[in-house]
C-alpha positions as CSV (number, residue, x, y, z in Angstrom):
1,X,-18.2,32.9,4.2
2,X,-19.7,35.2,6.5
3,X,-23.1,34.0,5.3
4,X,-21.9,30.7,6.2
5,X,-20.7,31.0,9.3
6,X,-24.0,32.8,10.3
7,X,-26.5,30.1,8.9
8,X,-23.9,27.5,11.3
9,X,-24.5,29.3,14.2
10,X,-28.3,29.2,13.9
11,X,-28.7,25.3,13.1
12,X,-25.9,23.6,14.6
13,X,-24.6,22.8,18.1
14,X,-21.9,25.1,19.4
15,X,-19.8,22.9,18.9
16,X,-19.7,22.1,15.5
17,X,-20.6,25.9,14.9
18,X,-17.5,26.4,16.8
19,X,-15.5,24.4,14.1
20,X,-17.3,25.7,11.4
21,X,-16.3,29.0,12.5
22,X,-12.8,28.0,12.7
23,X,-12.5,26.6,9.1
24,X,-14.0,29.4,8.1
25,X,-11.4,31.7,9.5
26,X,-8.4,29.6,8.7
27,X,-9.6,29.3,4.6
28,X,-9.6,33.1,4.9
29,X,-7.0,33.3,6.5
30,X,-5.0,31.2,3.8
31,X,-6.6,32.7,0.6
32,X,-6.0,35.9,1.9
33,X,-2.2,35.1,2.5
34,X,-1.5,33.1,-0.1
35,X,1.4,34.5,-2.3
36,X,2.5,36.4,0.8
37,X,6.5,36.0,1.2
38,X,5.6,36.2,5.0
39,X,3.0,32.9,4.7
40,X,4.1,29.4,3.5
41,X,3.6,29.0,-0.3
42,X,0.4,27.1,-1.1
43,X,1.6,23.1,-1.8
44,X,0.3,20.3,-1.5
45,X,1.6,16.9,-2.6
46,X,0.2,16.7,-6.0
47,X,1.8,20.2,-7.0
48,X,4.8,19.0,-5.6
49,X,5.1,15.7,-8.1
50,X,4.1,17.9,-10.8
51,X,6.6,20.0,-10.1
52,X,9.1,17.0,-9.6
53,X,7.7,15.2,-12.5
54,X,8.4,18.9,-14.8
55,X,11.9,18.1,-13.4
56,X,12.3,15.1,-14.9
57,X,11.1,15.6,-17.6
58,X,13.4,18.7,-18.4
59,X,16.4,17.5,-16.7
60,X,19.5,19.6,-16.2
61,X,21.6,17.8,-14.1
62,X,22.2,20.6,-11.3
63,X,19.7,22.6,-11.4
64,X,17.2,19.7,-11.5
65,X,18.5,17.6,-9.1
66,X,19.2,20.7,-7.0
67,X,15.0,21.2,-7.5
68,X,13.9,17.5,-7.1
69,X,15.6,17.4,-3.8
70,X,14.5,20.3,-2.3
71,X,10.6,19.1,-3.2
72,X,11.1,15.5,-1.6
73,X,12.4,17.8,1.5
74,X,8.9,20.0,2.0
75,X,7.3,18.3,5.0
76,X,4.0,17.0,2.7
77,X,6.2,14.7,0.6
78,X,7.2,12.4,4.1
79,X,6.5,8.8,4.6
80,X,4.6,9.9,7.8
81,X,2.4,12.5,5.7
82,X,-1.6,11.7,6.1
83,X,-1.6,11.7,2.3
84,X,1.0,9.9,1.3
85,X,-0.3,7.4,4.0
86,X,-3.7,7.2,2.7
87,X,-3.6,7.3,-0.8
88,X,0.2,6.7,-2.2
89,X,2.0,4.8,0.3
90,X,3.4,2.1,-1.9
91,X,4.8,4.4,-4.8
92,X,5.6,6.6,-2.2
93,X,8.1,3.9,-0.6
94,X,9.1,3.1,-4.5
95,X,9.8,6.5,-4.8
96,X,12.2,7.0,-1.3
97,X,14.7,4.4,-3.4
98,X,14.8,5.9,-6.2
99,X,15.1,9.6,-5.0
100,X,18.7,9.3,-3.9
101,X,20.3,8.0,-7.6
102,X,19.1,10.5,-9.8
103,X,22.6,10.6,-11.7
104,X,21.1,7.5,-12.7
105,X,19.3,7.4,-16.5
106,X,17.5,4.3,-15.8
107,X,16.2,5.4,-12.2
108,X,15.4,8.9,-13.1
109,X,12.9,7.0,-15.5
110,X,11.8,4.9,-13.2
111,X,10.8,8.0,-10.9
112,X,9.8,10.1,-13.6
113,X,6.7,7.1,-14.6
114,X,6.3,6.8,-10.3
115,X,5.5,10.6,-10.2
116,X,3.3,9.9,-13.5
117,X,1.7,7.6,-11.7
118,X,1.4,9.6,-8.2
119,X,0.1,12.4,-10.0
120,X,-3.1,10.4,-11.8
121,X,-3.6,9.0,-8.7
122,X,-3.3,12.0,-6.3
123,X,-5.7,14.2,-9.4
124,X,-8.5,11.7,-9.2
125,X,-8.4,11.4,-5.3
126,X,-6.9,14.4,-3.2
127,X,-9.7,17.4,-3.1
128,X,-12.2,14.8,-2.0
129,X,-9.7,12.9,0.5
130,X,-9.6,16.6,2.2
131,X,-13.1,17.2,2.0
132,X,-14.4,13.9,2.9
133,X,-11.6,14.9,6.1
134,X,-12.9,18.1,6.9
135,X,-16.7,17.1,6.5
136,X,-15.6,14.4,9.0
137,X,-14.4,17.2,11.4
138,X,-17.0,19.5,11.0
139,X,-19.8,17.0,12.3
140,X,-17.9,15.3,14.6
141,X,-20.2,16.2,17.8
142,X,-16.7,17.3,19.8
143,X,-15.5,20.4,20.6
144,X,-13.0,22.1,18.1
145,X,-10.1,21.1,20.6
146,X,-11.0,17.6,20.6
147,X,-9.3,14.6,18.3
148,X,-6.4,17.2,17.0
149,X,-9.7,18.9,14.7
150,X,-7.6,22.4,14.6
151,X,-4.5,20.4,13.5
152,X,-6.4,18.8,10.5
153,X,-7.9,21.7,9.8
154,X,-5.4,23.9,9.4
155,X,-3.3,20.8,7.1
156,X,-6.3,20.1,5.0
157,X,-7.4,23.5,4.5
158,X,-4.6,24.8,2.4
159,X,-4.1,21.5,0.4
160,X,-7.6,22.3,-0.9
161,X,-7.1,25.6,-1.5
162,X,-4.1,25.0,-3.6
163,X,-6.2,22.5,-5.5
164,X,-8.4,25.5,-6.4
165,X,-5.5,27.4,-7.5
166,X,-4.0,25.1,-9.7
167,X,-7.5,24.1,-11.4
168,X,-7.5,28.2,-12.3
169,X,-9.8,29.8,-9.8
170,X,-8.2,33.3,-9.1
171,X,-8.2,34.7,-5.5
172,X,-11.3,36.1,-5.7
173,X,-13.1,33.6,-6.8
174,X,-12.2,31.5,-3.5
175,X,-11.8,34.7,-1.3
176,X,-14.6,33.7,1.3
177,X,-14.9,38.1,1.5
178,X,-16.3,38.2,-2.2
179,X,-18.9,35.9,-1.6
């Protein structure tokens, strides 16, 4: 990263270098913290269906249900998410119904081939959703406080790196320091 942030400053405006810099920092920031009680957990909403979907799948009626509501409570898994907006918002609102009668065989199936289906979905389009996002920001010719860029930034940033975690890259291998 430091590499990067050096060749930014040299060919870009300031501003972009500015948010260059920024995402820079904050993926450090993040890879560096992840794991840390101290620092939010590294989610993101297809880690959170699979996690659901495990549920399901391995139901014990407490502990599972006590589990699968907890997930749909984590603030990525919200009607109003970006995400969910973008790329799942009809299962998504499929799902919301269903969430509330898991004592129910039949629904619980239901949700369990929803979260199937949310997770194919989310695999094939969420790391390049939040890339294609942060590319956006990082060209945009405003300043880093302009258009909420430090508040999409600092969402998208940790969704990709738990993409990178769950597709087996260790800490090092992302750490922008061991580059």
């Amino acid at each position: 990263m430091i590499a990067f942030r050096n060749n930014v400053r040299h060919e870009l405006s300031e501003n972009i270098s500015q948010k260059a810099s920024y995402f820079s920092d904050v993926f450090e920031f993040s890879v560096e913290n992840s794991g840390n009680s101290s620092y939010p957990q590294l989610e993101n909403q297809l880690s959170l269906f699979k996690s659901i979907e495990i549920q399901l799948s391995n139901w014990v009626p407490y502990h599972s249900k006590k589990n699968i509501q907890r997930h749909f409570r984590h603030h990525l898994l919200h009607i109003n998410d970006e995400i969910i907006k973008a790329i799942c918002r009809t299962e998504f609102s499929e799902i919301n119904q269903l969430k509330s009668q898991l004592n129910d065989d039949s629904s619980r199936a239901k949700l369990q081939n929803l979260a199937r289906r949310l997770i194919r979905k989310l695999d094939h389009n969420l790391l390049q959703y939040c890339v294609d996002n942060i590319i956006r920001v990082l060209e945009c010719s405003e300043n880093l406080s302009a258009h909420d860029h430090i508040k999409e930034l600092n969402y998208y940033v940790p969704i990709v790196i738990a993409e990178y975690v769950s597709h087996g890259f260790s800490e090092d291998e992302i750490n922008p320091k061991n580059s």
